[in-house]
C-alpha positions as a Markdown table, in Angstrom:
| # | Residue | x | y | z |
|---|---|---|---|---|
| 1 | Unk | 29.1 | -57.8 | 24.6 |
| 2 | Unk | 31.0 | -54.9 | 26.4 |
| 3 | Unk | 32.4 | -54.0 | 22.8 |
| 4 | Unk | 29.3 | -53.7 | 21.1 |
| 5 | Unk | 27.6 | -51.7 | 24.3 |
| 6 | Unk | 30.6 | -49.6 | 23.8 |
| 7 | Unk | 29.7 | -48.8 | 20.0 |
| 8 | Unk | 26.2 | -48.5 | 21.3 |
| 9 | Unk | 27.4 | -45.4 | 23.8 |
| 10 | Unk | 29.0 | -43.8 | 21.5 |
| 11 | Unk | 27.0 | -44.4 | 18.4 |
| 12 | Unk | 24.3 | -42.6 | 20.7 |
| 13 | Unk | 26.8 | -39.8 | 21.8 |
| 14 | Unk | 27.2 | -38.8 | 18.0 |
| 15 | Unk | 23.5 | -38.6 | 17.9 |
| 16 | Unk | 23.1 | -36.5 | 20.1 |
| 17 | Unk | 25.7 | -34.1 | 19.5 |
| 18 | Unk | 24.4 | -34.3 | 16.0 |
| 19 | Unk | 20.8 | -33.2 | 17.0 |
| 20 | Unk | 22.5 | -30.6 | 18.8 |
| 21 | Unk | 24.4 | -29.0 | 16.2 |
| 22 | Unk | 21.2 | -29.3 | 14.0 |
| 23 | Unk | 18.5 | -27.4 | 16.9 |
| 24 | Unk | 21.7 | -24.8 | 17.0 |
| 25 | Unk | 21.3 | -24.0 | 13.9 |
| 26 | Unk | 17.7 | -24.2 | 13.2 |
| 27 | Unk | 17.6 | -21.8 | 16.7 |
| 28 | Unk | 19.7 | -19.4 | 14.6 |
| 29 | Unk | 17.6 | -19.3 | 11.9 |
| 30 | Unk | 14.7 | -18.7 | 13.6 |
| 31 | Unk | 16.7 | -16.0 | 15.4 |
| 32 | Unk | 17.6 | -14.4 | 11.8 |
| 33 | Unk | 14.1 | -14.5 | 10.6 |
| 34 | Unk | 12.6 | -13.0 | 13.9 |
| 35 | Unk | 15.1 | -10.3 | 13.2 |
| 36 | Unk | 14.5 | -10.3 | 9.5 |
| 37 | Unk | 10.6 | -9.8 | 10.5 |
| 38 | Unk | 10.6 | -6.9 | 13.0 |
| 39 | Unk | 12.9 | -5.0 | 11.1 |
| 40 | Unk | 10.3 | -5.1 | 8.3 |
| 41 | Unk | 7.4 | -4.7 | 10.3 |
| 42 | Unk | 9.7 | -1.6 | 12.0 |
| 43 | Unk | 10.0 | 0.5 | 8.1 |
| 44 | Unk | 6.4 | -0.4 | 7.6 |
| 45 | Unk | 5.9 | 1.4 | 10.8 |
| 46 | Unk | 7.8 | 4.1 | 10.4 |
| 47 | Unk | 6.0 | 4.5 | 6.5 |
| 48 | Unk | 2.2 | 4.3 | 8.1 |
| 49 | Unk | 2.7 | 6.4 | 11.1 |
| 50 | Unk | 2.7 | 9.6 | 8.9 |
| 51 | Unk | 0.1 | 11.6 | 9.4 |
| 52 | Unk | -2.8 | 12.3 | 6.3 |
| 53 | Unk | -3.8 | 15.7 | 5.6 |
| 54 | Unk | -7.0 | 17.1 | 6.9 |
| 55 | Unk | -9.3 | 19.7 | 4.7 |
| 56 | Unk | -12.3 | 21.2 | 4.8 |
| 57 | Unk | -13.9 | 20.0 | 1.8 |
| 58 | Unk | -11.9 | 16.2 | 1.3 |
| 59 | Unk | -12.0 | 14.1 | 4.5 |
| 60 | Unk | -8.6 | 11.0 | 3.8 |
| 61 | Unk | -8.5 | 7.6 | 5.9 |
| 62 | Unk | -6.8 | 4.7 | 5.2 |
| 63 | Unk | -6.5 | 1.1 | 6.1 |
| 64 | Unk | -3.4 | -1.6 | 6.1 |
| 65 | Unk | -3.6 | -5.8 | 6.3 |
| 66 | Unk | -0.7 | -7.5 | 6.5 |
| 67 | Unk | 0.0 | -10.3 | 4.1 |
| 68 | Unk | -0.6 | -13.9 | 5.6 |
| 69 | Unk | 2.3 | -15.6 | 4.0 |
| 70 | Unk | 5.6 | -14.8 | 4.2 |
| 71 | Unk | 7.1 | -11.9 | 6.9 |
| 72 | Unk | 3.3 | -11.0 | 7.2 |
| 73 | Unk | 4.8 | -7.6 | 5.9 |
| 74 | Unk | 5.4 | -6.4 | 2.6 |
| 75 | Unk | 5.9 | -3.0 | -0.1 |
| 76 | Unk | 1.9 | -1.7 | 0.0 |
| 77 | Unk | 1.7 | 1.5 | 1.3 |
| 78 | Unk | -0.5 | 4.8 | 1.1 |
| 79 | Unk | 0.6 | 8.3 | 1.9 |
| 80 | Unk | -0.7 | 12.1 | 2.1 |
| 81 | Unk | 1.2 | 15.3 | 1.9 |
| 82 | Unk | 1.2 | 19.3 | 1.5 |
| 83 | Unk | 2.7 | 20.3 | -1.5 |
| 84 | Unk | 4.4 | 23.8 | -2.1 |
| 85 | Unk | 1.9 | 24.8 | -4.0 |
| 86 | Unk | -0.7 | 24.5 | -1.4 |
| 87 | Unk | -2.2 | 21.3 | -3.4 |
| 88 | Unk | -1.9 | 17.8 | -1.6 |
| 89 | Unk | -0.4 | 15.0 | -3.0 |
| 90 | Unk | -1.7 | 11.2 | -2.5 |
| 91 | Unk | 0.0 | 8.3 | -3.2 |
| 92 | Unk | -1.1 | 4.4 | -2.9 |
| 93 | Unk | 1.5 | 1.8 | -3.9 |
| 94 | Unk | 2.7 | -2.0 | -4.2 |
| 95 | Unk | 6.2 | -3.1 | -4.3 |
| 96 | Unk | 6.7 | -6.3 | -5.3 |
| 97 | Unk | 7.6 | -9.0 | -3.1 |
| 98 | Unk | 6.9 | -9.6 | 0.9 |
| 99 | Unk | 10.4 | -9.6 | 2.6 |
| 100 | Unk | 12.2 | -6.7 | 4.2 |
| 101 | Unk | 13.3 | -5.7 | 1.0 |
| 102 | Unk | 10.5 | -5.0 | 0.0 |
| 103 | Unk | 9.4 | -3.3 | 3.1 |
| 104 | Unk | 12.9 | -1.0 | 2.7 |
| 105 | Unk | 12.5 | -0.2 | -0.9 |
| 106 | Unk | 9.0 | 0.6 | -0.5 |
| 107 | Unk | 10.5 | 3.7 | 2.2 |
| 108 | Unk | 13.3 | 4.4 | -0.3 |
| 109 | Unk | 10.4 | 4.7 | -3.6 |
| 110 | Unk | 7.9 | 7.3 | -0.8 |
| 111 | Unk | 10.6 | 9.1 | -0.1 |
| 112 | Unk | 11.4 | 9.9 | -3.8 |
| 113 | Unk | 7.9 | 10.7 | -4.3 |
| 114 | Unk | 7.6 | 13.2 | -1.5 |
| 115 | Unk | 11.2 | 14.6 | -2.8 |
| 116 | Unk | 10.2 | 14.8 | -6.4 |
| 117 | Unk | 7.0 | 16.7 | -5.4 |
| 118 | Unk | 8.6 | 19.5 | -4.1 |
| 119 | Unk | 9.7 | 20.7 | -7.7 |
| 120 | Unk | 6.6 | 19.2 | -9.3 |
| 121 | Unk | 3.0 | 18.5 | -8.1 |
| 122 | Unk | 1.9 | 17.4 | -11.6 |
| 123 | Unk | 1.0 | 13.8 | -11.2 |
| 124 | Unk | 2.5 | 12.8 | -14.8 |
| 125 | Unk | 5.8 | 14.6 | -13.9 |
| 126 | Unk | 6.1 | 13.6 | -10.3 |
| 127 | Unk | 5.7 | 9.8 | -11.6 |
| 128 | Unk | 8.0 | 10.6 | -14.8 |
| 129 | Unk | 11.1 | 11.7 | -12.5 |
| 130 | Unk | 10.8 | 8.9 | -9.7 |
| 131 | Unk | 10.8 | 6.5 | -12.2 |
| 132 | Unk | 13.6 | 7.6 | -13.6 |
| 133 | Unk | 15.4 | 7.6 | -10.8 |
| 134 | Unk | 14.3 | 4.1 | -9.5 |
| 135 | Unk | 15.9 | 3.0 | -12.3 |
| 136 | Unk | 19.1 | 4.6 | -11.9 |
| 137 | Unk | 19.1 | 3.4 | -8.3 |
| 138 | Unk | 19.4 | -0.1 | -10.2 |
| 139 | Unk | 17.5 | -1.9 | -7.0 |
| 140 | Unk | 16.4 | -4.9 | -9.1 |
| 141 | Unk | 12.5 | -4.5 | -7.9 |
| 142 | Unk | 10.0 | -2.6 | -9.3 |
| 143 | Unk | 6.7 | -0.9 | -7.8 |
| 144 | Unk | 3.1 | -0.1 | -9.2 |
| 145 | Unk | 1.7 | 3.4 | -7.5 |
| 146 | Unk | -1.0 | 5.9 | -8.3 |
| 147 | Unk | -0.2 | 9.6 | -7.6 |
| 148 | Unk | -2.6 | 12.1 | -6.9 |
| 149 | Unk | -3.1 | 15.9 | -6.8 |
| 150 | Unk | -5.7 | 17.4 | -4.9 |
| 151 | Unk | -6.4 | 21.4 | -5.5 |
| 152 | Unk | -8.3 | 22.7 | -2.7 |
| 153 | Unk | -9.5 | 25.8 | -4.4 |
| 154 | Unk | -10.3 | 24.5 | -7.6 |
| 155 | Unk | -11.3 | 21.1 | -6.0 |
| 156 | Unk | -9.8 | 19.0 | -8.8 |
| 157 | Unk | -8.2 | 15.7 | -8.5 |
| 158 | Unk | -5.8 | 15.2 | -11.1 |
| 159 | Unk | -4.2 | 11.7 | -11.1 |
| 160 | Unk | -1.6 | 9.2 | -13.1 |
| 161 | Unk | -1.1 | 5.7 | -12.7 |
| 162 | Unk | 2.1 | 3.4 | -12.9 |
| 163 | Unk | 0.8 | 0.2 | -13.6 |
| 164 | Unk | -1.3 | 0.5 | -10.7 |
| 165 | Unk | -4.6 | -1.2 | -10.1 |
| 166 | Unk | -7.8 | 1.2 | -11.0 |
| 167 | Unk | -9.3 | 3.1 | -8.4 |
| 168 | Unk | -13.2 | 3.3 | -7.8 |
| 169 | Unk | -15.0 | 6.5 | -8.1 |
| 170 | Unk | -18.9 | 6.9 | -6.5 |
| 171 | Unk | -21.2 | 9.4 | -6.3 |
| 172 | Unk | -24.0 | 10.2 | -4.2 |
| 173 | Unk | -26.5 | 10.5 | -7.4 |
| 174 | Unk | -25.8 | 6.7 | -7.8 |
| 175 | Unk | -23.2 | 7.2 | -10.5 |
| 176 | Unk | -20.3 | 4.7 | -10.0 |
| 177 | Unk | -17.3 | 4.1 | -12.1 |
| 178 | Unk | -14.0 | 1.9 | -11.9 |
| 179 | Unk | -11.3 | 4.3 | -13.1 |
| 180 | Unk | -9.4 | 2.5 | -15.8 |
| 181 | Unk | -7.6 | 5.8 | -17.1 |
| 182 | Unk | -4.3 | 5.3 | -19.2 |
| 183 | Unk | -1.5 | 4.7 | -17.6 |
| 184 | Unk | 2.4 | 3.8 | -18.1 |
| 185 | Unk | 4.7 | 0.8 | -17.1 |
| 186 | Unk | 5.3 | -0.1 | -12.9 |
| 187 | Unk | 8.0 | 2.2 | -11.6 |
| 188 | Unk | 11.7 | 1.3 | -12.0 |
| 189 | Unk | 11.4 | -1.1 | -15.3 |
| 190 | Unk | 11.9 | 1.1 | -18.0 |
| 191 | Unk | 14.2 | 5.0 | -18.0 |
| 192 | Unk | 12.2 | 7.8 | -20.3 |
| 193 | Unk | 8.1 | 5.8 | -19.5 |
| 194 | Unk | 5.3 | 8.7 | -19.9 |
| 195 | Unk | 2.4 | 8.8 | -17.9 |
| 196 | Unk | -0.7 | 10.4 | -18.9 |
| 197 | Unk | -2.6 | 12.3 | -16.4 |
| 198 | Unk | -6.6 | 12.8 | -16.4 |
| 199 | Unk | -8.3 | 16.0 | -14.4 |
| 200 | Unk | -11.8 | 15.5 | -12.8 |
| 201 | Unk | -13.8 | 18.3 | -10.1 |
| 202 | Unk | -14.8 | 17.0 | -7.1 |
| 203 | Unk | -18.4 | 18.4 | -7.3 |
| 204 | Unk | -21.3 | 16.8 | -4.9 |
| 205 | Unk | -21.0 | 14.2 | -2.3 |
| 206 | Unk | -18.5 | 11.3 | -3.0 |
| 207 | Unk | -15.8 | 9.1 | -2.7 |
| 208 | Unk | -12.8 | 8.4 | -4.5 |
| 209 | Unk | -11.5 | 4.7 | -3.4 |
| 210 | Unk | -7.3 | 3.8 | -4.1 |
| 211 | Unk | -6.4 | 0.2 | -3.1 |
| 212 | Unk | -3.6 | -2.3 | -3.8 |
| 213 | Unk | -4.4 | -5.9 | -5.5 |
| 214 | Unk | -4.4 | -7.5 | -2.1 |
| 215 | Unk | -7.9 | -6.1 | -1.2 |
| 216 | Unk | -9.1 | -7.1 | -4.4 |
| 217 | Unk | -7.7 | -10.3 | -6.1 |
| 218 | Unk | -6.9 | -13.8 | -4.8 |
| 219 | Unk | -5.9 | -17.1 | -5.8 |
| 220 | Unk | -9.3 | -18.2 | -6.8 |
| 221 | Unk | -10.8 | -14.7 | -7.0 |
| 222 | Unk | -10.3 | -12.9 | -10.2 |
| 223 | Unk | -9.1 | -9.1 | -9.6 |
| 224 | Unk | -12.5 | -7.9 | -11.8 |
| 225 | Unk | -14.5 | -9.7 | -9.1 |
| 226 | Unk | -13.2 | -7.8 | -6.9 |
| 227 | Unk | -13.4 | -4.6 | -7.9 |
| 228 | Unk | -16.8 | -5.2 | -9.0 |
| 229 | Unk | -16.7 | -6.0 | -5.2 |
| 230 | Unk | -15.8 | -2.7 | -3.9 |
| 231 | Unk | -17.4 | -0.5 | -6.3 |
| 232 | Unk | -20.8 | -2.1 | -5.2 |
| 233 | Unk | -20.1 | -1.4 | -1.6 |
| 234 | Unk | -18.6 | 2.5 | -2.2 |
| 235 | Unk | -21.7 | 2.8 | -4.7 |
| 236 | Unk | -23.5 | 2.2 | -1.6 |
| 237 | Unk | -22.1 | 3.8 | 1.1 |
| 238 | Unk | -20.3 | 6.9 | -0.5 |
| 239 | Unk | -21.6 | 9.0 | 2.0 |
| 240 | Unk | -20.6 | 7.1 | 5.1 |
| 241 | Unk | -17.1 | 8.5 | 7.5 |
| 242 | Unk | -14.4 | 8.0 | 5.5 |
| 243 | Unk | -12.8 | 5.9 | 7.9 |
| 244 | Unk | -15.7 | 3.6 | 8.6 |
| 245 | Unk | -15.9 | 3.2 | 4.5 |
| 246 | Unk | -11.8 | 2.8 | 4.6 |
| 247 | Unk | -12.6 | -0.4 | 6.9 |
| 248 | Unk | -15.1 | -2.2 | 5.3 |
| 249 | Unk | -13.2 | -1.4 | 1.9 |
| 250 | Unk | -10.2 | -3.3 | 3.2 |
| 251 | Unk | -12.3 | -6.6 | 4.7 |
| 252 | Unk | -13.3 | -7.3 | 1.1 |
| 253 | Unk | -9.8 | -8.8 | 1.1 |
| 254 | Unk | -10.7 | -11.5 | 3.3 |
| 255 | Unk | -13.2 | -12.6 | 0.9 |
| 256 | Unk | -10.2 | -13.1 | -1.6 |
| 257 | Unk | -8.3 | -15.6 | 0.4 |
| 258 | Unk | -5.4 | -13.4 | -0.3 |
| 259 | Unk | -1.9 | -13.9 | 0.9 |
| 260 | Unk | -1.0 | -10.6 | 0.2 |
| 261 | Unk | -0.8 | -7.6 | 2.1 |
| 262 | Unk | -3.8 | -5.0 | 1.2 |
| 263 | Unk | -3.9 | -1.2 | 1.8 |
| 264 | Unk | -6.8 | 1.3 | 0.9 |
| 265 | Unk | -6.6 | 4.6 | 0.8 |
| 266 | Unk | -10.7 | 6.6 | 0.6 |
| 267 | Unk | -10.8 | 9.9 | -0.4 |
| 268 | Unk | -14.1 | 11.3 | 0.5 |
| 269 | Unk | -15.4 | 14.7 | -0.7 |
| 270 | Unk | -19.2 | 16.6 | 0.6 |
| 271 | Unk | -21.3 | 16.6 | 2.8 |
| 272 | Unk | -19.4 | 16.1 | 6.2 |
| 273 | Unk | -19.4 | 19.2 | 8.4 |
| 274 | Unk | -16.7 | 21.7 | 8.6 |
| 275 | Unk | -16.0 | 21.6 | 12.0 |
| 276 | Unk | -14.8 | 17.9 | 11.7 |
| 277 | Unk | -11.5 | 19.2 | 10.4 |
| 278 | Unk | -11.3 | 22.5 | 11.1 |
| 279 | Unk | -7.3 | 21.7 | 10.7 |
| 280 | Unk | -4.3 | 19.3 | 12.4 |
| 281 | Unk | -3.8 | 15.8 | 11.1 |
| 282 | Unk | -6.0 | 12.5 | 11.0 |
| 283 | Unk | -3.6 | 9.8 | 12.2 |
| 284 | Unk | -3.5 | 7.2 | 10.2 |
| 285 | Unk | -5.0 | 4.0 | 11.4 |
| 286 | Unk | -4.4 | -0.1 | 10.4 |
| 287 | Unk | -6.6 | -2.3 | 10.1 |
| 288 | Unk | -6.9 | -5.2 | 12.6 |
| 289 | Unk | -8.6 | -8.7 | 11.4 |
């Protein structure tokens, strides 16, 4: 009896110093991916806390949802900037994948696109060179943007797409359109890819909707569903704030059951008084579900 009560106690010891040595480590890999998460959430910070250009006649806002799977953080992102040229730039984008590398390659791919645009602000050019050096950076991801020019005296908006979702484009006279211009391969595939640009004015009362495929495609929900989704809600509020028509853009997502992240960018031209930016910056605001 004592010998087997002894085998017993120790039987039990190992046990326990087994589940020990299991909770460590399972502590530590909590403790990674805790680490793993706010450093993500940190770049996409750092990436949405830019500012967006404010104009007299185009009015910008834009919206963020994290992704529900994963490090709840991922590669969308949307952007504004001055060019030299006294044009604006706009950019909305989707890296694939929802870790921090995503997160830091989506810094590293707005960065080239703000470099790039100070020797270019042609849309077709500015996506021509960053691809091209996205693919010398040999970073094994790839990334599907839309770049934007914005001409504040001419009022055009000349875009080009990288195998990039289409954008949604309504008017106050009840014309509505889903954008589905030509466009070239996702950024960082493919050296020497071409994209083709289109030019359109900016005449009337409007908005001019970007988004990434988390606010418009789920599982179960197919991405044309969606867009006929948003299009029907721009259609009919195209003269609402920009940033009230930014946030019920990006709740469209929930209707997706999406487990990416989602980001919208509205560009919306006419009709808003001057005075409601006379000049500065709009901050740039995520959404919160």
């Amino acid at each position: 009896m004592p010998h087997r009560h002894t085998d017993s106690s120790s039987g039990t010891a190992e046990l326990l110093n087994t589940l020990g040595d299991l909770t460590g480590r399972i502590l530590d890999r909590i403790k990674v991916q805790q680490a793993r998460v706010e450093l993500a959430a940190a770049l996409q910070r750092q990436v949405l806390a830019a500012e967006l250009p404010v104009l007299p006649y185009l009015h910008v806002a834009g919206r963020y949802a994290p992704a529900r799977d994963g490090l709840d953080i991922g590669g969308d992102w949307y952007d504004g900037f001055l060019m030299p040229d006294g044009s604006v730039g706009f950019v909305i984008g989707d890296v694939q994948g929802h870790d921090v590398e995503a997160a830091a390659f989506m810094g590293q791919v707005r960065t080239c696109l703000r470099a790039v645009a100070t020797a270019t602000t042609d849309p077709a050019e500015v996506l021509r060179r960053t691809n091209d050096l996205l693919v010398a950076m040999d970073y094994g991801l790839f990334v599907t943007c839309s770049f934007l020019r914005f001409d504040p005296v001419t009022r055009e908006l000349a875009d080009a797409r990288a195998g990039h979702i289409p954008a949604v484009w309504a008017m106050a006279d009840g014309r509505c359109d889903i954008v589905l211009n030509d466009g070239g391969l996702p950024l960082g595939i493919r050296a020497g890819e071409s994209y083709p640009s289109t030019r359109r004015p900016l005449t009337g009362v409007g908005a001019f909707v970007l988004l990434t495929d988390g606010v418009v495609e789920g599982p179960s929900y197919p991405i044309e569903e969606g867009l006929e989704q948003v299009a029907g809600l721009v259609n009919g509020a195209c003269r609402t704030d920009p940033d009230e028509l930014a946030a019920q853009v990006i709740k469209v997502a929930d209707l997706t059951g999406h487990s990416d992240d989602a980001a919208v960018l509205v560009l919306r031209y006419g009709g808003l008084r001057d005075e409601r930016c006379s000049g500065g910056s709009q901050d740039k605001r995520q959404g919160q579900r």
